[in-house]
C-alpha positions in Angstrom: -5.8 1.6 12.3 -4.0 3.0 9.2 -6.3 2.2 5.6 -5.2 2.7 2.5 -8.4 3.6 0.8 -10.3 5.9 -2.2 -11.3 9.3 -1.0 -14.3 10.3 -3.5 -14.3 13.5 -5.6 -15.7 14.9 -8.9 -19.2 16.4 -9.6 -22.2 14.1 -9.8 -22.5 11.4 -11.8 -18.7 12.0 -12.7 -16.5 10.5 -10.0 -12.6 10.6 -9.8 -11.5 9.0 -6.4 -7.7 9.9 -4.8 -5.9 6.8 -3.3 -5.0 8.3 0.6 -4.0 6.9 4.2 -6.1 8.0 6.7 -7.0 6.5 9.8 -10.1 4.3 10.0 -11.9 6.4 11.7 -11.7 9.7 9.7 -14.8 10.2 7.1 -14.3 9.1 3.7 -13.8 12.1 2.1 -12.5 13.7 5.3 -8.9 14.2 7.2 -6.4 12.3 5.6 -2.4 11.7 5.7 -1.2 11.4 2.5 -2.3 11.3 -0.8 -0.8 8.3 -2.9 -2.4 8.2 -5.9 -5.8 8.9 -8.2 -8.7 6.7 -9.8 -10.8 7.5 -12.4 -13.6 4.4 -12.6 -15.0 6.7 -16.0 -11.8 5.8 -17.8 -11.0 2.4 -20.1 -9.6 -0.3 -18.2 -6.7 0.2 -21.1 -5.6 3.3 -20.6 -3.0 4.4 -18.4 -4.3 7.8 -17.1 -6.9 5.3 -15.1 -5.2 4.9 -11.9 -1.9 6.8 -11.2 0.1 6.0 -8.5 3.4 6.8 -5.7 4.7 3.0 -6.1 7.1 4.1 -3.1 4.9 5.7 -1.1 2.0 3.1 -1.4 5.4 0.2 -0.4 6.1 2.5 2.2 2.2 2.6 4.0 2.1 -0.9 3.9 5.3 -1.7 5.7 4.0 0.2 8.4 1.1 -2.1 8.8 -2.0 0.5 6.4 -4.4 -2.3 5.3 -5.7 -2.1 2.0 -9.5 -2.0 1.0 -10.9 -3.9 -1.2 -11.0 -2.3 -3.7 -7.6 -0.3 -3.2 -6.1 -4.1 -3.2 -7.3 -4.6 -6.5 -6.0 -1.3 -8.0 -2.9 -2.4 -6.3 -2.5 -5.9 -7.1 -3.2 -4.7 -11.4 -0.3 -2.5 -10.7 1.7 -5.4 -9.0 2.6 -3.3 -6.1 1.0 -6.8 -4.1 -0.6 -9.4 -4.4 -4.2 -9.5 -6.2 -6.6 -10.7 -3.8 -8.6 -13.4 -3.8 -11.9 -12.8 -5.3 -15.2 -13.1 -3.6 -17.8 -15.0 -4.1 -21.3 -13.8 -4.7 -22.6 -15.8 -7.8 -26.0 -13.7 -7.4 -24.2 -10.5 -8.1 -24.2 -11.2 -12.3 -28.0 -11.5 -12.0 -30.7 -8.5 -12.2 -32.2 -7.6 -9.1 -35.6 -8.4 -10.2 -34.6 -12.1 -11.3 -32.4 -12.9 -8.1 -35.9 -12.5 -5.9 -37.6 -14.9 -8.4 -34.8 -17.7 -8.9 -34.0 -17.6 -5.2 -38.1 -17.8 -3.7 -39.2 -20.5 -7.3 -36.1 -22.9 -6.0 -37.8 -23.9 -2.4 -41.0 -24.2 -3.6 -40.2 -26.6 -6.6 -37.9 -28.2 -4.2 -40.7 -28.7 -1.5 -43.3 -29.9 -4.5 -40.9 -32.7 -5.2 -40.1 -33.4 -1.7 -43.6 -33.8 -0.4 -46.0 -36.7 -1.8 -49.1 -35.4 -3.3 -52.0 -34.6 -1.7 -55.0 -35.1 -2.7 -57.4 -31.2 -2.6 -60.0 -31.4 -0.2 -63.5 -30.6 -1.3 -64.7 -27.8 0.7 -68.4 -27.6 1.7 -70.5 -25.3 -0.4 -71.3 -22.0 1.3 -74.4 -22.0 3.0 -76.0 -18.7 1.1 -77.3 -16.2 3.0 -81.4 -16.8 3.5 -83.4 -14.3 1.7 -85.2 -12.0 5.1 -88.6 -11.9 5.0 -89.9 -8.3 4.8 -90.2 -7.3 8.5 -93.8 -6.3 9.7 -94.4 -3.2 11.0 -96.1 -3.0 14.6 -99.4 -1.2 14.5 -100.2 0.4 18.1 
């Protein structure tokens, strides 16, 4: 299957990603087809030297049936080469981490306090403590 999809380069920490076709089963930043277009994530959304693009090539692809990523539909639909996608939903995905793990194990347990009538605590016996050994006695022969 043909995907039209970003193809990583640049140096560490410093990505630049080119827009190719390759087939689905080529490595990311192996074989590819054709090279449509660049991405550079580092850049302001305003400028134009962002994301460049082959408009005719990119139609081209995706009459012969290349499906998009995600991500690649995005770039695309900003450039109105198709239609934006829909977005997804993942309300977590605003939230730290750390705080998602807290909000998301708090919520059952509150929920479970006010589902379940209280109980009253049940007294526990006190520990039977431990009798003091008498001194043993040593065995004369």
């Amino acid at each position: 299957m043909l995907k039209l999809r970003l193809s990583m380069g640049g140096t560490k920490k410093r990505p630049v990603y080119k827009i190719v076709v390759a087939d689905s089963r080529f490595p990311r930043d192996g074989r590819f087809i054709e090279k449509l277009g660049f991405f550079n994530p580092l850049m302001p959304k305003e400028k134009k030297e962002r994301v460049g693009l082959q408009p005719e090539r990119i139609k081209y692809w995706l009459s012969q049936g290349a499906k998009p990523t995600t991500r690649v539909a995005r770039l695309l639909g900003e450039n109105n080469l198709m239609e934006m996608p829909k977005p997804g939903n993942n309300p977590n995905k605003a939230v730290p981490k750390k705080d998602r793990k807290k909000d998301s194990s708090d919520a059952p347990k509150e929920e479970k306090k006010a589902d379940a009538p209280k109980e009253e605590k049940k007294t526990e016996a006190p520990k039977a403590e431990k009798k003091a050994e008498a001194p043993k006695e040593e065995k004369k022969k």
